[in-house]
PLY file of the C-alpha trace (Angstrom):
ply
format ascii 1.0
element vertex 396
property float x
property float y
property float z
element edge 395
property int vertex1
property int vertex2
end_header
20.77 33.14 -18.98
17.62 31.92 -20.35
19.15 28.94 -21.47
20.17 28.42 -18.06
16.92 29.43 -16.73
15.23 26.92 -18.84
17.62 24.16 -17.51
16.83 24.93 -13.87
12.68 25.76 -14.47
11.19 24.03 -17.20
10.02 20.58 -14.38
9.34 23.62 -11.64
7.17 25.43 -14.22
5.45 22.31 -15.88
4.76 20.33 -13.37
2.42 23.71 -11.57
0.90 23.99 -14.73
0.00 20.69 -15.10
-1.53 21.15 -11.85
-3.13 23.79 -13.14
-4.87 23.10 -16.24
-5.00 19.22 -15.23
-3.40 18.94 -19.46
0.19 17.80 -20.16
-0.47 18.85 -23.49
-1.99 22.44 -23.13
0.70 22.73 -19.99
3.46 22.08 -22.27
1.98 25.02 -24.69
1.62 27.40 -22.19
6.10 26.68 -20.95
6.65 27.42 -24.40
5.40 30.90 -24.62
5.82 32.16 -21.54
9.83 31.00 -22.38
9.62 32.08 -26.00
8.61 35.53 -24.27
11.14 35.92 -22.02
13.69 35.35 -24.61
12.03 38.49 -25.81
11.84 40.46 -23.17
14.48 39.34 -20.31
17.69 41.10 -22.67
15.69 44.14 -23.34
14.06 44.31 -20.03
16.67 42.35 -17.39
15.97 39.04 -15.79
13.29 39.57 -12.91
13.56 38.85 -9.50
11.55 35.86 -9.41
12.54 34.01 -12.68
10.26 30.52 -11.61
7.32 33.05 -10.32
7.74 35.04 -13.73
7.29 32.34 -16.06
4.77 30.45 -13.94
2.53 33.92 -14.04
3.03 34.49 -17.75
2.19 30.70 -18.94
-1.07 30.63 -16.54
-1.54 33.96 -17.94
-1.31 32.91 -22.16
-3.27 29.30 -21.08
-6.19 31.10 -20.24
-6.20 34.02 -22.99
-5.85 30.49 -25.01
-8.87 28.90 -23.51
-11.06 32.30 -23.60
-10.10 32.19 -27.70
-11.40 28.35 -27.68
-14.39 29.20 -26.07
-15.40 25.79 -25.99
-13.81 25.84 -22.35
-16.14 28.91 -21.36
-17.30 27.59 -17.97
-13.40 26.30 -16.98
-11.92 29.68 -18.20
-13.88 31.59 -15.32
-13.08 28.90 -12.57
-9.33 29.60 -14.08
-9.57 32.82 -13.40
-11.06 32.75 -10.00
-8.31 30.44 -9.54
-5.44 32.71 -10.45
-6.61 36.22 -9.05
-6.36 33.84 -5.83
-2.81 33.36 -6.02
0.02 35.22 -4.17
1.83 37.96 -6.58
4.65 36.67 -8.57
6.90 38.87 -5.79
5.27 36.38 -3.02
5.37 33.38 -4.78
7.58 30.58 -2.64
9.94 28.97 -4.97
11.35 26.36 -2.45
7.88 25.61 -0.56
5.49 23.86 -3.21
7.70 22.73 -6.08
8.90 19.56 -5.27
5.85 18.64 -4.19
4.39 19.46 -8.09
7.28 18.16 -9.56
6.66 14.06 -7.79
3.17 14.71 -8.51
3.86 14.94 -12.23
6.08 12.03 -12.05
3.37 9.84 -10.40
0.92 11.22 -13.28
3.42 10.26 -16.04
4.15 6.66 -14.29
0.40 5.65 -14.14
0.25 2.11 -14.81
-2.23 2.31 -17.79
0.77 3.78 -19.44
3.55 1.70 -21.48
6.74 1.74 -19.40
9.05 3.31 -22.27
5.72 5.92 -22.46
6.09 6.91 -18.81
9.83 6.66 -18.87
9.54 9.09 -21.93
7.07 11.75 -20.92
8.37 12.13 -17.35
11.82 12.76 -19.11
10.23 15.78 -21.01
8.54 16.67 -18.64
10.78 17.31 -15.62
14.25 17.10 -17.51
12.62 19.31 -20.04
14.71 17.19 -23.00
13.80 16.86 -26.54
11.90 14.21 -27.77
15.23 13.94 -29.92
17.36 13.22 -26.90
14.70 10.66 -25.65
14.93 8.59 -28.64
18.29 8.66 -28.51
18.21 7.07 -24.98
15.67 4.45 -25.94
17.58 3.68 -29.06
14.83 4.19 -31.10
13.68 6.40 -34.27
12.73 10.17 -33.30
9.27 9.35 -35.44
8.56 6.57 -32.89
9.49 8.35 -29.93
7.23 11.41 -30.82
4.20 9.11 -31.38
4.55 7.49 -28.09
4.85 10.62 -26.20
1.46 11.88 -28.35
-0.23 9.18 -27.31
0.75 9.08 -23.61
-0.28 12.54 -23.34
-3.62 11.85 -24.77
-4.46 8.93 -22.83
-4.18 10.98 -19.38
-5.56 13.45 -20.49
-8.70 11.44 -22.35
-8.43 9.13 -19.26
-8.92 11.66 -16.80
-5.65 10.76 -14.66
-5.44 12.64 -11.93
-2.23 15.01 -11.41
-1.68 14.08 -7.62
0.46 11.54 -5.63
-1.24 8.59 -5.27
-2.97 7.02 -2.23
-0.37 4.78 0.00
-1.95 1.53 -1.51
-1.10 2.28 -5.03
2.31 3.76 -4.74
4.59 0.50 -4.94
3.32 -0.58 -8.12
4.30 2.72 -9.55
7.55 2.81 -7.79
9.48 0.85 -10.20
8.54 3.01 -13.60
9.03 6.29 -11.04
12.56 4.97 -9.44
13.17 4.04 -13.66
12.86 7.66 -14.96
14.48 9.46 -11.73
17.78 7.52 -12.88
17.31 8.27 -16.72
17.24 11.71 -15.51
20.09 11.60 -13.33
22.02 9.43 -16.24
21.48 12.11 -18.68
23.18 15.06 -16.77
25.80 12.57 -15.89
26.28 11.62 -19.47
25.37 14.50 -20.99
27.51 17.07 -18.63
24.05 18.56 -17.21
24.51 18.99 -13.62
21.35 20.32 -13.27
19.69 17.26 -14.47
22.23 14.77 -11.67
21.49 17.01 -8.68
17.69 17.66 -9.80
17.40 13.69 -9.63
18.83 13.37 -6.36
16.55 15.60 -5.10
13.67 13.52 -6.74
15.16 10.53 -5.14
15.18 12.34 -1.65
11.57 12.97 -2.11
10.94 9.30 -2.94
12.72 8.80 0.48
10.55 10.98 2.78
7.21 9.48 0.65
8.21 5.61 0.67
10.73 5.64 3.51
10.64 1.70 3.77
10.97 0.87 0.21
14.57 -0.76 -0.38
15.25 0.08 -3.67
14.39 4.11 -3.14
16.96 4.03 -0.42
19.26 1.99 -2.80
18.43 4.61 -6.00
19.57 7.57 -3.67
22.92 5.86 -2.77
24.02 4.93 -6.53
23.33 8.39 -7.38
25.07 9.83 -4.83
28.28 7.70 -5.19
28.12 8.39 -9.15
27.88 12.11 -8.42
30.44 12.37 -6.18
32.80 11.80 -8.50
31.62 15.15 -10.55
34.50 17.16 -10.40
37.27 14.45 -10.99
35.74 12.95 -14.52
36.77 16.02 -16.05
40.01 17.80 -16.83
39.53 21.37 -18.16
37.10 19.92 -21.25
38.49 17.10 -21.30
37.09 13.82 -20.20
38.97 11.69 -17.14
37.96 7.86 -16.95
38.13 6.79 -13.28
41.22 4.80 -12.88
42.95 8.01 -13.58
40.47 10.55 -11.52
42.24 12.95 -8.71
40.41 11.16 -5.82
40.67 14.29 -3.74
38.41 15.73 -5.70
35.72 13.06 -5.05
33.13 14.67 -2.76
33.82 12.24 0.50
30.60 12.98 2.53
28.70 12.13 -0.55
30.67 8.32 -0.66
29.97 7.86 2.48
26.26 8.94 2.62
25.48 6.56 -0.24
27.25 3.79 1.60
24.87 4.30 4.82
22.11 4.44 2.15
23.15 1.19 0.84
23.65 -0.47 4.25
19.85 0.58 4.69
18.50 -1.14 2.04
19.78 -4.16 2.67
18.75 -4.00 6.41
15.13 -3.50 4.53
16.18 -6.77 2.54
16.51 -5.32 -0.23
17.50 -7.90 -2.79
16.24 -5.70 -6.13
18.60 -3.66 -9.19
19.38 -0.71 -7.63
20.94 -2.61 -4.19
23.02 -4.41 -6.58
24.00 -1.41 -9.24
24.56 0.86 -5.69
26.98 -2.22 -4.77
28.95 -2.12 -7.92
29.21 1.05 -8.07
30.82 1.21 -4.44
33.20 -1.95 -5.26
34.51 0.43 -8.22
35.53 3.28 -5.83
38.26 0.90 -4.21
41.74 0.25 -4.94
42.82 -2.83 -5.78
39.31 -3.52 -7.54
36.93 -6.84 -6.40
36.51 -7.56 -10.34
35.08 -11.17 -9.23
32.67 -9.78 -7.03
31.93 -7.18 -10.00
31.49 -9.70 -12.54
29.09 -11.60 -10.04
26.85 -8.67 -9.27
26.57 -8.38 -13.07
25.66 -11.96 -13.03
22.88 -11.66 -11.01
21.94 -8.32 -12.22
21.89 -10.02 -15.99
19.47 -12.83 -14.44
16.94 -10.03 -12.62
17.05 -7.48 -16.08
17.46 -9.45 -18.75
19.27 -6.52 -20.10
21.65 -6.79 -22.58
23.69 -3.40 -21.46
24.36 -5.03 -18.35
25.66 -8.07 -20.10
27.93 -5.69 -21.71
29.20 -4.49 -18.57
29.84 -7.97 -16.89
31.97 -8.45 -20.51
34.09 -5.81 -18.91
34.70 -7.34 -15.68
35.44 -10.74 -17.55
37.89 -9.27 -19.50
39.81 -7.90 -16.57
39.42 -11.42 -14.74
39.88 -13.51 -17.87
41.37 -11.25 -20.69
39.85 -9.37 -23.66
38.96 -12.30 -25.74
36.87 -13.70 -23.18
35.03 -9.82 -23.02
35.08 -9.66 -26.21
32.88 -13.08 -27.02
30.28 -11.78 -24.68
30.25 -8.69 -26.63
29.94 -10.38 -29.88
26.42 -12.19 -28.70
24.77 -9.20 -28.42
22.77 -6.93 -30.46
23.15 -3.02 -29.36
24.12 -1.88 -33.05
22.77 1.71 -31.82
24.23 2.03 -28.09
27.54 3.63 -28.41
29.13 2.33 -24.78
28.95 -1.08 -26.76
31.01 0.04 -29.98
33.56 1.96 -27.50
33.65 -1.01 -24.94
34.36 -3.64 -27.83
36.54 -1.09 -29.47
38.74 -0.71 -26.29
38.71 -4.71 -25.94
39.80 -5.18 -30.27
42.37 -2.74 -29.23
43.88 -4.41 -26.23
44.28 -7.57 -28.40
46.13 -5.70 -31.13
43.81 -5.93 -33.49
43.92 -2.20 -35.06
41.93 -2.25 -37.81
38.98 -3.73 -36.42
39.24 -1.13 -33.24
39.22 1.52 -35.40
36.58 0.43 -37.23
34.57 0.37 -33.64
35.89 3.57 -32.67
34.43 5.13 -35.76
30.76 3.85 -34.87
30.77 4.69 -31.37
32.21 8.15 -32.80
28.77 8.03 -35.17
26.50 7.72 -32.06
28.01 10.41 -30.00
27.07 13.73 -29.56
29.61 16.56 -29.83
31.34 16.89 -26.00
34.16 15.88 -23.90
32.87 11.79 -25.00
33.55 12.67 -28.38
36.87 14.19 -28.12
37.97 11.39 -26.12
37.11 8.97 -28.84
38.56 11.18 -31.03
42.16 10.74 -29.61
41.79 7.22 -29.10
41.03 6.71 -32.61
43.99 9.57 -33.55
46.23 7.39 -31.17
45.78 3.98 -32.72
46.05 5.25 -36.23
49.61 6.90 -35.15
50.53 3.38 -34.09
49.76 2.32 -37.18
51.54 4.77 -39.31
54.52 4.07 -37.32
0 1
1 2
2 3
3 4
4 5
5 6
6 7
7 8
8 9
9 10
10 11
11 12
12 13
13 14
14 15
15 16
16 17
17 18
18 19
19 20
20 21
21 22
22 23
23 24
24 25
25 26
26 27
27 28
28 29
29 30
30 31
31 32
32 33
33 34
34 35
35 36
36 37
37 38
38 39
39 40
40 41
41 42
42 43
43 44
44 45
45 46
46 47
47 48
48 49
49 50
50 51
51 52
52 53
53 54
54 55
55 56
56 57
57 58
58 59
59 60
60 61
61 62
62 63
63 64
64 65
65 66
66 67
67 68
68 69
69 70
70 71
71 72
72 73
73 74
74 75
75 76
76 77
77 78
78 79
79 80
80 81
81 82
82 83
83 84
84 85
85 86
86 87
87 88
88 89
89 90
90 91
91 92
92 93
93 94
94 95
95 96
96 97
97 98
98 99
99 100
100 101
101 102
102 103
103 104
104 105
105 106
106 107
107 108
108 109
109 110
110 111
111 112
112 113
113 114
114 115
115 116
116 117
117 118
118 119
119 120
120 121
121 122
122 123
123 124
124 125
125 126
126 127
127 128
128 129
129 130
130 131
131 132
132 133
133 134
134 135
135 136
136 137
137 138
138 139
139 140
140 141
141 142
142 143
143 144
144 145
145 146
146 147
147 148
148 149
149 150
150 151
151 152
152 153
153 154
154 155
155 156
156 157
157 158
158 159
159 160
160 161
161 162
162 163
163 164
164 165
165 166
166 167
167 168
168 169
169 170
170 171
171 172
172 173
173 174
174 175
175 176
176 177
177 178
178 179
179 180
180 181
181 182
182 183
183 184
184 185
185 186
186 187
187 188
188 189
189 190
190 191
191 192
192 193
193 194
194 195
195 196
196 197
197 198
198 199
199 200
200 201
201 202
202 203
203 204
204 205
205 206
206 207
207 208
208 209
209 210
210 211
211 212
212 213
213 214
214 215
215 216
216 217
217 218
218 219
219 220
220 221
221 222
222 223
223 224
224 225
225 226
226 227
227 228
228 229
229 230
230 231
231 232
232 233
233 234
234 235
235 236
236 237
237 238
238 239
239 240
240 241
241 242
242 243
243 244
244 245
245 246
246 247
247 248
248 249
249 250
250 251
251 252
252 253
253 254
254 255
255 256
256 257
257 258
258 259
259 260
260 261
261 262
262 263
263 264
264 265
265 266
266 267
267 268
268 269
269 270
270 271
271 272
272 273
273 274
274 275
275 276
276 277
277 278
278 279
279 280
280 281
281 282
282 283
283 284
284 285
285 286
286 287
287 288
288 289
289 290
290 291
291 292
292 293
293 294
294 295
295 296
296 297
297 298
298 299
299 300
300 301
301 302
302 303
303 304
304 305
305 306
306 307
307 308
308 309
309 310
310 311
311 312
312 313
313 314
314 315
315 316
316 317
317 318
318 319
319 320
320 321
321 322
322 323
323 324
324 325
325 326
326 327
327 328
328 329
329 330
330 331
331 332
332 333
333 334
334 335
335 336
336 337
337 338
338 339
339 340
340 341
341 342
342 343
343 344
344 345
345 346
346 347
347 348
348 349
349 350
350 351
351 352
352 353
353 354
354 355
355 356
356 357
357 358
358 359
359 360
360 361
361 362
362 363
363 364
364 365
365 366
366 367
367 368
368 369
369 370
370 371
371 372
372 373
373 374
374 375
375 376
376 377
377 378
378 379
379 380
380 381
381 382
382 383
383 384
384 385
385 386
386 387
387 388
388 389
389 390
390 391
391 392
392 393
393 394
394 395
């Protein structure tokens, strides 16, 4: 339960406390005690009625014991106070009402411009997906040493900077949006990859939020739909435990009105002429719902998305399409041109291509690395029996 609770909360409760005590830092204190207490008290004492309000209460409550013990903070310690005995009773709180709000807010603080964009990308991840800084290195590709200093400093600078925890005026949001529309997707990528719901249908509510605050901004609209069409596929890419790849998903289990929503999302953004990443990902991701597959109009969207990113995941993606339009070889010598030694889609992609061309030893050698760079879950255990099946072939 608390685990759970934590999953749902931790953005809900951080982002109010940020509001609160204006510090990411001291905010982030504050979460963990009031959860480290409820892991006390919530199996001796049952989960109360109000889990959000609960933790909210008890955090506010430890920050300011914490900032009467510092002393230092005399003068903001009795505006604090003044502050809390004026808020409803954990009973009245409104869990639905003010949250979202707090949560965009905290995004927009994270995303300030003065910020690096793997530093805003970063702390907005711990701070409304609640992950580890572990599990953001991991999706940065980068040592857990390096991520933890960047996150250290980004905290430092708002708070040493005086950034304001607040949505910012009209005139200032599009040249946050693209570092904003950037971490809702890393959010919404790791409960898709990771198997955290919470995390996918947490980001599409972000991204509806983006919609109601920047209603004419193309690549919001186009964010929502790619999302959607990815998440409608939920309860398809698994069987039991077991992973499903999408050629052989049970398409009655793909969540129609979802499809279809993202597709009128998509149709809006171009009408807004929306030429930008997420129009394009939201289009492949469309083309890949239908049967027979547009694998030249795939690989073209690639193209251009390659010439807009630079990036070279999306070159190993296009490598896909090529090798369904022009073989594995022809995949496989994109592949070999790039350098993502510690992305683990690029060891399983070329390890599926080696395989295809019969060359065993060298697939299971790629199997093995992407096996290295996964973390223990229905993608491991599918690797697992590929690499079980091609070394029965070989013992054949």
């Amino acid at each position: 339960m608390l685990e759970r609770a934590f999953r749902e909360n931790w953005g809900r409760v951080l982002a109010s406390l940020v509001g609160f005590l204006g510090d990411i830092e001291r905010a982030e204190d504050a979460a963990q005690e009031a959860f480290a207490i409820a892991a006390e008290r919530w199996p001796r004492d049952g989960v109360p009625d109000s889990p959000t309000g609960w933790l909210i209460t008890t955090a506010r409550n430890r920050a300011i014991d914490r900032i009467r013990r510092e002393r230092t903070l005399a003068a903001k310690t009795e505006r604090l106070q003044h502050e809390f005995r004026s808020e409803p009773e954990e009973e009245a709180m409104d869990e639905t009402a003010t949250f979202p709000d707090e949560r965009l807010e905290l995004i927009f603080t994270c995303c300030h411009p003065s910020l690096a964009l793997d530093a805003q990308v970063g702390l907005t991840l711990r701070a409304i997906g609640g992950l580890s800084t572990d599990e953001i290195a991991r999706a940065f590709l980068v040592p857990f040493e390096t991520m933890s200093k960047r996150l250290t400093r980004a905290k430092h600078k708002i708070r040493d900077a005086g950034i304001p925890f607040a949505v910012p005026p009209d005139h200032l949001l599009p040249e946050r949006l693209d570092a904003v529309l950037a971490v809702v997707y890393l959010i919404f990528n790791e409960g898709w990859g990771g198997g955290r719901v919470d995390l996918s249908a947490e980001a599409i509510r972000l991204g509806r939020s983006l919609i109601e605050l920047m209603p004419d901004e193309a690549e919001a609209h186009a964010l929502l739909a790619l999302m959607l069409i990815n998440h409608a596929r939920t309860a398809a890419r698994f069987q039991g435990s077991e992973l499903v790849l999408l050629d052989d998903q049970d398409r009655s289990l793909w969540e129609a009105h979802q499809i279809e929503e993202g597709r009128g999302l998509i149709e809006r953004a171009l009408a807004l002429h929306g030429r930008g990443s997420f129009v394009i990902q939201a289009a492949i991701a469309d083309l890949h719902l239908h049967e027979p597959r547009d694998w030249e109009e795939i690989a073209l969207l690639y193209e251009r998305l390659e010439r807009i990113t630079g990036s070279p995941i999306v070159t190993m993606n296009r490598a896909i399409a090529v090798a369904e339009l022009e073989g594995p070889e022809a995949g496989l010598a994109l592949l070999d041109r790039l350098e993502l030694a510690e992305y683990r889609y690029y060891h399983s992609t070329r390890a599926d291509l080696l395989r295809r061309l019969g060359r065993a030893d060298d697939a299971r050698a790629a199997y093995a690395r992407a096996l290295e760079l996964t973390q223990p879950g229905p993608e491991q255990r599918f690797l697992e029996a590929r690499l079980s099946d091609l070394s029965s072939t070989a013992d054949q």
